[in-house]
Each structure stands twice: as C-alpha cells, then as structure tokens.
N, C-alpha and C positions, 0 to 999 in steps of 0.2 A: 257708634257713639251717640249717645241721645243727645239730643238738642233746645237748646232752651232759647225759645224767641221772646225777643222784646216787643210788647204790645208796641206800637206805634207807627211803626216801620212798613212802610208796601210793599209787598214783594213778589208783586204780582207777575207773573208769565214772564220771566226772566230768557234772554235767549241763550241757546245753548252752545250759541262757537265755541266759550271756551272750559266749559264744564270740562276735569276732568275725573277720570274715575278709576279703582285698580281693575284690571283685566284678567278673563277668569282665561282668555288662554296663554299657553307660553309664547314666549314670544321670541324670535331669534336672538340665538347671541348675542352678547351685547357688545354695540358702537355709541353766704350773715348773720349810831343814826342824828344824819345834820341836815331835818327838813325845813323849810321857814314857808309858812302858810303866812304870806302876805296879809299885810294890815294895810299897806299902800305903795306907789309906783317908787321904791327906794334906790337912788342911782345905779346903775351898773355900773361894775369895771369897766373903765376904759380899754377900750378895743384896740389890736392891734392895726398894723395898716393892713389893708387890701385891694383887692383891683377892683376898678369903677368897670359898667357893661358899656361895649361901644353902641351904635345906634340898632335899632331894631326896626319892622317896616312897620308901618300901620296896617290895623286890622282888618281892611280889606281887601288885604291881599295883594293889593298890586304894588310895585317898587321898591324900593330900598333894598338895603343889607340886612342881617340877620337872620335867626331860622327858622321867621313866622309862628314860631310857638313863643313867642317870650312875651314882653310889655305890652299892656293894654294900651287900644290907640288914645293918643291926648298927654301919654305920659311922654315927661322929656326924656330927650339921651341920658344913657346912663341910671335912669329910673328915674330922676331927681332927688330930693336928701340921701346926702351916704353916698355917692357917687365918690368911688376914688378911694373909700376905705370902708371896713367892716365896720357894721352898728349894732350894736347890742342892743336885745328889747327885755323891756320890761315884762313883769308880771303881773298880772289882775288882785286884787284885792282878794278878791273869791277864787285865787288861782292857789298852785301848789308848786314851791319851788323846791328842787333837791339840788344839795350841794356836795352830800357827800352821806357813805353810809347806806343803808340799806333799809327803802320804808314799803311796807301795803295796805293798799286804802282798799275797801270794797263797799258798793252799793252806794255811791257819795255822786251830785254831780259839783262841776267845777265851771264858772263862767269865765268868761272876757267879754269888756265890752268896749274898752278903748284901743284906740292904735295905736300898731307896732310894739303889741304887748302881747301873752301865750297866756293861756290859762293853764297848763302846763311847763315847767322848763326843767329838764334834769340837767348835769353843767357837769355831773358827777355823782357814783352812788349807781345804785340799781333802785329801781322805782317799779313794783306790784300793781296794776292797777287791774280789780274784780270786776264787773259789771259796774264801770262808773261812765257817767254820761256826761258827756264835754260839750259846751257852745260858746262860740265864738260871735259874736255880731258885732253895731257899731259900726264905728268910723273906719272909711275909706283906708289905705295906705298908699301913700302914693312915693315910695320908696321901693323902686322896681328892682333893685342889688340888693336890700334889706331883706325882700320877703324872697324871693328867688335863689340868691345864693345861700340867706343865712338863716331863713325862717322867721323874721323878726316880727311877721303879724300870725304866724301859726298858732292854731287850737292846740298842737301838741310841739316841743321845739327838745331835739336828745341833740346834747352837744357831745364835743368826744372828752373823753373820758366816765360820758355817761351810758346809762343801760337803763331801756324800759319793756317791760315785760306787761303785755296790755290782752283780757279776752275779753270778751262779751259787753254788748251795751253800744254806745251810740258815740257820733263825733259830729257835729251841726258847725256849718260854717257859713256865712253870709257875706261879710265883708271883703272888698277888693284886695286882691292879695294875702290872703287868709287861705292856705293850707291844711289840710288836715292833722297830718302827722308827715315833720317834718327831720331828718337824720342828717345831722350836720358836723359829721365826723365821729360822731353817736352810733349805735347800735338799738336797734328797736326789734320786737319781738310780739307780734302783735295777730290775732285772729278770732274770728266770731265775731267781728265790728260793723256798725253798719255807719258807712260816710257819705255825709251830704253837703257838698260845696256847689255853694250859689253865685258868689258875685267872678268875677273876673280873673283873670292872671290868680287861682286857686286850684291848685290839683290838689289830689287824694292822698295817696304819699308822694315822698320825695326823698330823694336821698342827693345830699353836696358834700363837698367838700373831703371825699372817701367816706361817707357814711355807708352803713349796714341796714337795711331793712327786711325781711324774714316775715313773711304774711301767708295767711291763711284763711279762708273762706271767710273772704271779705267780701261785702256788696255797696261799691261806691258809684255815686253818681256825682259828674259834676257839670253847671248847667254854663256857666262863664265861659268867653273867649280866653284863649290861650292858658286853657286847665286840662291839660292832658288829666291822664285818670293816674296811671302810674307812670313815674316821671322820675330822673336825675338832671342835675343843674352841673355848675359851675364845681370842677374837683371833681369830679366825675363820684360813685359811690356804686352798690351792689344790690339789686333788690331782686329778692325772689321771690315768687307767689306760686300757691297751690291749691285750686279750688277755688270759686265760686263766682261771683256775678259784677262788670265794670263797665261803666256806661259815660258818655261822652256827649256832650248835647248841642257845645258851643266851639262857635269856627276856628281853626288853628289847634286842635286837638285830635291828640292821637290814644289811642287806648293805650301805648309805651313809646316814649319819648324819652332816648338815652343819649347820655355823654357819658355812660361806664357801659356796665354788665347788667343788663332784666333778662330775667328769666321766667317766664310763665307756663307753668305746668295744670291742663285741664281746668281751663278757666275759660267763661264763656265771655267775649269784651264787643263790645260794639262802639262806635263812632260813628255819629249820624251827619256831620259834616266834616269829617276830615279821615285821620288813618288809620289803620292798622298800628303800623309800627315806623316811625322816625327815628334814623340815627344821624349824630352830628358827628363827625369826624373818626379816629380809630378807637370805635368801641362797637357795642355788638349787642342784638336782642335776637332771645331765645322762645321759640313757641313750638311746645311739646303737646299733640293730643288736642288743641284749643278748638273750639267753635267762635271763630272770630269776622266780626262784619266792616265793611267802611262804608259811608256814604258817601264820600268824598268825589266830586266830580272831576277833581285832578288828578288823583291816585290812588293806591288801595296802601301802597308804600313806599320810602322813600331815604335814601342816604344821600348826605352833601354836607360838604365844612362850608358854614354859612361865612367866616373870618368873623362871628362875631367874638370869639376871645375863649368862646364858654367849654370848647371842646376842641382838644389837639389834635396832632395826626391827619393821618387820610387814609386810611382803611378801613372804614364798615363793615360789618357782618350781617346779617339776619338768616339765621338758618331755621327755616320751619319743617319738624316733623309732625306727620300724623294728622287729621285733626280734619279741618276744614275750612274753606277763608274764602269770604263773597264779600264779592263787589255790587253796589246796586245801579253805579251809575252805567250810561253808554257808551261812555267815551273813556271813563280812565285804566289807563294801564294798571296791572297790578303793582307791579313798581317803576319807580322814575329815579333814575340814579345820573346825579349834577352835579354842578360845578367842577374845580379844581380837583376831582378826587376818585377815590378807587372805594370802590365800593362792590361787593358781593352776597345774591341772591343764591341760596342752597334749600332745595325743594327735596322733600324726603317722603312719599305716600302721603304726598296730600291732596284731599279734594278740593280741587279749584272753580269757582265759577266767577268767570272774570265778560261780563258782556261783551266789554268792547273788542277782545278776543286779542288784545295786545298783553304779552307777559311781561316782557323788557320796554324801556321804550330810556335810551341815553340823549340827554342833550345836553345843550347848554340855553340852560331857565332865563332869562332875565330879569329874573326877580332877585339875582344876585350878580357880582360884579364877576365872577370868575367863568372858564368855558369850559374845561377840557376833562369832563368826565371819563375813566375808565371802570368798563362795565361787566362785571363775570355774571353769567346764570349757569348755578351746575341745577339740572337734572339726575333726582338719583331715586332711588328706590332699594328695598331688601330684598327683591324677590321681583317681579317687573310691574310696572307701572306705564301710565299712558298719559301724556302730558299735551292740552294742544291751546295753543296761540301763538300771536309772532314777534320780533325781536325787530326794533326799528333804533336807528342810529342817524345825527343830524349829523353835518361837516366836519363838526367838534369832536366828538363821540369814539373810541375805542372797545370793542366790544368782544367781549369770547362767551360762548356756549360748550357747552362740556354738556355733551348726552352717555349719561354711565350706563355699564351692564344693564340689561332688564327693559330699560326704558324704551318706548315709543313715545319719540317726537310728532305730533303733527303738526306741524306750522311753516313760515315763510319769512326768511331772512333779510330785512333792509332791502325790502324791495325796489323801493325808490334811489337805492344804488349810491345815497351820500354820506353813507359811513363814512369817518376817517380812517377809521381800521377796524377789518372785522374778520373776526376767526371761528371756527367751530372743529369741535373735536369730539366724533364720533365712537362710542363704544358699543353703542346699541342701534336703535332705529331710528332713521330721520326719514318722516315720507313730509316730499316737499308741496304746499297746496297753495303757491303761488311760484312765480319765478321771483328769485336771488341773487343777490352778490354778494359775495365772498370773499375775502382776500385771500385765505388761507383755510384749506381742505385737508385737515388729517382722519383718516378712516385707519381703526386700531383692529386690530384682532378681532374676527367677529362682528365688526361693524357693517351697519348694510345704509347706504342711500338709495331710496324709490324715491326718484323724479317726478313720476305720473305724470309723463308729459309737458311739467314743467322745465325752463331752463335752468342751472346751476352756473353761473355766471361769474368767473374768480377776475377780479381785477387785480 
C-alpha cells in the first residue's frame, strides 16, 4: 500500500518492540422547487424540545466527566444558550436555504458570517451543489448543544427530510463551533471537497441525530481543540468515507470519533495530538486498508461510555483490516479500553507500530467517574499473521485475548499479575516474552504455547 506522509510530523528511528508484519512463513496451526436565497436572519420555526449536554471536562485533559472530545474549555455545562432544548439557526444573507423541491447551483460561493447561522441549510428537498465554495467566519458560538448536536453554527446544516448532493470546490470554516458539513437526521452526499476548519469545538463532517453522510476523496483539516476530523454526536448517525486525506492538529481529537457507525475505507488520517479512533458507548468504527497515524501520548485508541448522555449502550467495536496504524509516542498503548464498559479491539493483517510495545492496556481512567472496564483483543488474520506486544489489566479490568488460526502472538500477559479477570484463548501461536498471569487457559485445536522459559502463571 503506498503511503502518503504528512509534512510535519518526526518520525524519526521509531523502535521496533511492536512492529508488526505478515510472515512469509507458515506458521503452526492455529491457537448513507421551494429555494429562499435569504435577504436576512428571518425567525425560524420554533423548535421542539431536546436534551441539554451534561458537564464535559476541560481541555486539558485532566478531570471531570465527559468524552474529552466535546466542549471547548470556558464553555459552561451544557454548552450555555439552548441547553435543555433544540435551537434552530439561522441563515446568512448570502446563504442559500432549501425548504423543499429540488434545486442546483454550480460555480457560486456562499458566506456566513454571523452566529449560529449556516450559509447552507436544507430542512427539505434535495439540493446540487457544483464547484461552489462555502466560508463560514465571524462571531464565536458559544452554544455547545447548538453546534454539536444540531449544527446550528455549520458552513453546511442537512436537516432530515433533507438531501445534499455536494462535488468539487472548497468549505472554509473559522468560527468556534463551526462545522463543515453537518447531517442532522439529513443525508449528504458529498466528495472532491476540500475542508478547512480553524477555530475550536469544529469538525469536518458530522453526522447527529441518525444522520447519513456518504464521502469521498475528501481532504480536511481541522486545527481546533475538540474537532475531531470525522465525527458523529448526540443520536448517533452513519458516515462513510472512501479515499483521500484527514488531518487533526488540535488536542482532544480523533481522526473518527463515533456514537453510531464510521466507516473508513483507503484513507490516509493522522492526529497529531490525540487518536486514531474513539468510540463512546455501543457503537463501532471501521478501518479497512487505511494508512493511519496518532500522536497521541495517551493512546493510539480508545472505547469508554463517558455517562455524558451523548451515546448509549456499552459495547464498542473497532475492527481494523489491512492497512497500517503508527503510534509515534513512547509510552502509549495502541488502545485503552475504560470505564463502566465492554469494549472490543478486532485486528485483521494489520501493520502495527506501536513503540511503547503495549497493544491492550484496560483500566479504570480517572478522568472519568466509572471503573470496571471489560476488555476483548481478537487477533485474526486470512492467512497467518504475526502480532507482537502486551496486554496489561489494573484491579478493575476484565480482559480476554482470543489468538485465531494463522496468528502468532508475541507478547506478555498482565505481568504485574492485577488483572481482575483475565482469559486468553488460543487457536494459533502464543510465544510468551515475559512471565504471566492468567486466570483462565483455553488451548483449541492446533493451538501451541511456547513459554521460552518464561512462567504462565494461572490465578
């Protein structure tokens, strides 16, 4: 797979613990016309009700509840204005509203430049957009439920019953809480765009409240704290991408940050302070083929129900096939799976370089109020594959390993022996390269443990 690096980034003489790579030998058996081109900010319908955001932490990072991707620090609970119900935003003057009906503009740009207002808003209708070029600037929002769950400062805002159908040309975003293109029970249809969000609490797309978004060789950058790249909120929604270039620049940012279903197919995404991929409660991100990077000195990724409201359940997924995913710092695990919840890592031929040479690592965080993580890692491959780092578990922590057909293991289980529960289930290879403890030892058909001398230690 070629590789596309981002200027910026050092990547100097990385070590090799936990590189891994496929192996050329076999290996033992395995153990998603009624236009009105505004003249001015003319009331909206009255909104229905909705739910207000509980507290989120402040943005650096340390304490409180929430899922460290949300509210910009300084903003109150709940975002401030709108807290406790949906708000409807306005349109720009030089915006384009669709209510209904079927319209296409090509070669046009379209501004915003006050707050909590779209230069964009379909509500209804299907809306064409050719090579038109959108910017968004101006005044601040400081309506953290407004722009988060409903879009109400976005450059682009598809409500549901609406459809936008958007190729080529540009989306500029500046303002805090200002979104690029944002699906809010809407369906968007969108690729050849180039996005660039600057100020704060501002991702690239979004999809809430069941929205659809359907992207293609997009190249978004966004430089703001808590601006994931590709991102779902509150109501969870469906985004899939395919092809092209996603960059992350500011802290509490993930290149996919879900509360539904992303799916990323051959897309290259970096995060130069935070993750891979964040899920908040039972929902799931997909990375098929990706060349994807974290800087992130606490993780490379991550599942936890933060209890901020914005995402049910407690099942995570993230299954990566194919591809390749580096970590640049020293110390962070490739994933960290917390709190209250269950959460599942599925590794499928992928190259991993993970320095700090930890794959798993369950605890319970205190950056949240909850403890008792449980933690699956399936190892799998089509054909066999060679996986190496280790799986560490605090007091709290519940953990299983599942090594499938094909696979070589090389790593060292919970050494320090304070799992609350820990299992592994062998179908392929585990060579051990430390001493372990283990609660529980299932070796399947054709499974093989090599000790090398190490202990296997079953409490």
């Amino acid at each position: 797979m070629k590789r596309l690096i981002f200027i910026g980034i050092m990547m100097a003489a990385l070590p090799l613990a936990a590189q891994t790579s496929a192996t050329n030998k076999a290996k033992a058996a395995t153990v998603q016309d009624d236009t009105t081109k505004v003249e001015g900010n003319e009331p909206p319908d009255m909104p229905p009700p909705g739910e207000g955001r509980p507290d989120r932490p402040p943005m650096d990072g340390q304490g409180g509840p929430g899922n460290g991707h949300g509210r910009p620090m300084g903003m109150p609970p709940g975002g401030g204005p709108g807290h406790g119900q949906q708000k409807e935003s306005s349109v720009s003057k030089d915006g384009l509203w669709l209510k209904t009906g079927e319209k296409t503009v090509s070669g046009t740009t379209y501004r915003s430049t006050g707050v909590d207002e779209n230069a964009i808003k379909v509500s209804g209708g299907t809306l064409h957009l050719n090579q038109v070029t959108i910017n968004k600037t101006g005044a601040d929002s400081n309506d953290g439920d407004g722009t988060s769950f409903y879009g109400t400062n976005a450059a682009i805002l598809v409500q549901k019953g609406g459809t936008l159908a958007m190729q080529g040309d540009s989306i500029t975003t500046t303002a805090v809480g200002a979104n690029g293109i944002v699906a809010s029970g809407g369906t968007v249809n969108v690729s050849d765009v180039v996005i660039h969000c600057a100020g704060h609490l501002s991702r690239g797309i979004h999809a809430t409240n069941g929205g659809t978004i359907n992207a293609s060789n997009l190249h978004i950058t966004t430089k703001g704290n808590n601006s994931s790249v590709i991102a779902t909120d509150r109501g969870g929604g469906t985004v899939t991408v395919n092809g092209g270039q996603y960059k992350a620049a500011g802290k509490d940012c993930a290149v996919c940050y879900s509360t539904g279903v992303i799916t990323v197919n051959h897309i290259t995404g970096l995060s130069e302070q935070g993750e891979v991929g964040v899920i908040e409660g039972d929902n799931e991100i997909n990375i098929n083929d990706c060349d994807m990077t974290s800087g992130d000195s606490r993780r490379g990724l991550m599942i936890l129900q933060s209890g901020s409201g914005d995402a049910q359940g407690n099942n995570g997924r993230i299954n990566i096939t194919g591809g390749c995913l580096t970590l640049t710092s020293a110390v962070a695990p490739l994933i960290e799976i917390t709190t209250s919840t269950q959460g599942t890592l599925t590794l499928k031929d992928v190259e991993l370089t993970v320095p700090s040479g930890i794959l798993l690592k369950a605890d319970y965080n205190k950056r949240w109020h909850t403890t008792s993580p449980i933690a699956h890692l399936i190892l799998s491959s089509t054909n066999t594959y060679e996986y190496n780092g280790d799986v560490t578990a605090d007091a709290y922590a519940t953990t299983t390993v599942t090594v499938e057909k094909g696979v070589t293991w090389n790593g060292a289980y919970d050494t320090a022996g304070t799992g609350k529960s820990t299992s592994v289930e062998v179908s392929g290879v585990w060579n051990l390269t430390a001493d372990s403890h283990v609660g529980n030892v299932v070796v399947k058909e054709g499974g093989v443990i090599n000790k090398n001398g190490h202990q296997l230690i079953q409490k």
